[in-house]
Structure formats: C-alpha cells, structure tokens
N, C-alpha and C positions, 0 to 999 in steps of 0.2 A: 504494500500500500504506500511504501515511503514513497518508491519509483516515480508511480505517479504525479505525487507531490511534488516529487524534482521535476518530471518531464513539464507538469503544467507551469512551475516555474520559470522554468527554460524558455519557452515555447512562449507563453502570452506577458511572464516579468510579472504576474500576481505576485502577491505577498504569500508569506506561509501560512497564515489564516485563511484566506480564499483558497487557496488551493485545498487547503485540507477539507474545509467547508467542499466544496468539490467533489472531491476524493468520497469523501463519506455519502456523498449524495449519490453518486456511483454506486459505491457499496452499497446501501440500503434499497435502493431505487433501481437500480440495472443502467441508470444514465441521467447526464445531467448536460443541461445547458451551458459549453463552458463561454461562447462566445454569441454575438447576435450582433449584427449589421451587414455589410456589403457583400453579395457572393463571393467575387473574384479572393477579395481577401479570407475567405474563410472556406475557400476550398485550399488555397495554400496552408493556413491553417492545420485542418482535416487531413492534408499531404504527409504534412509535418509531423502529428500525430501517429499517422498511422507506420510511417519510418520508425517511430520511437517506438512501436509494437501494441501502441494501442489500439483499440477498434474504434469507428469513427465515422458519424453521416450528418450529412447536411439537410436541413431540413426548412421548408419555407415559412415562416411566422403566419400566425393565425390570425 
C-alpha cells in the first residue's frame, strides 16, 4: 500500500495525506478519483500510472 503512496506522489506531487487518503479509498472502495479535468492530460496521467503497475481508466464526469 506504501507503493502507491509513493507512485501517486511521484506522479501528481500530492502531499502524503492525499495520497494516502487515496490509497485507502482504493482499498476500501476498488477505486478512487485520483484526478479530474482535461482528457489529453489525464490520459498521460493514466499512461503514467499504468507504467508504475497500477491499473487505471479514464472516465467522462457526470
């Protein structure tokens, strides 16, 4: 679970609070909203993610 913590660290510069916040919502939940705004950017994002070994989908807001 740390992993994660570091990847989302890395990856979006969160603090260790959010991330963990995150991380847990993952765990309890099966997935959590880590980012929201512009496709382009957040399929690089989800790139990025999924390099680091996570799993990872992009979804249109409601």
């Amino acid at each position: 679970m740390n992993v994660v913590v570091v990847i989302f660290k890395k990856i979006f510069g969160y603090s260790n609070n959010k991330c963990t916040q995150l991380m847990l919502t993952v765990h309890h939940e099966g997935r959590a909203v880590v980012w929201s705004g512009e496709r382009e950017r957040a399929e690089g994002y989800c790139v990025k993610i999924q390099v680091a070994g996570l799993q990872c989908t992009i979804e249109e807001a409601a």
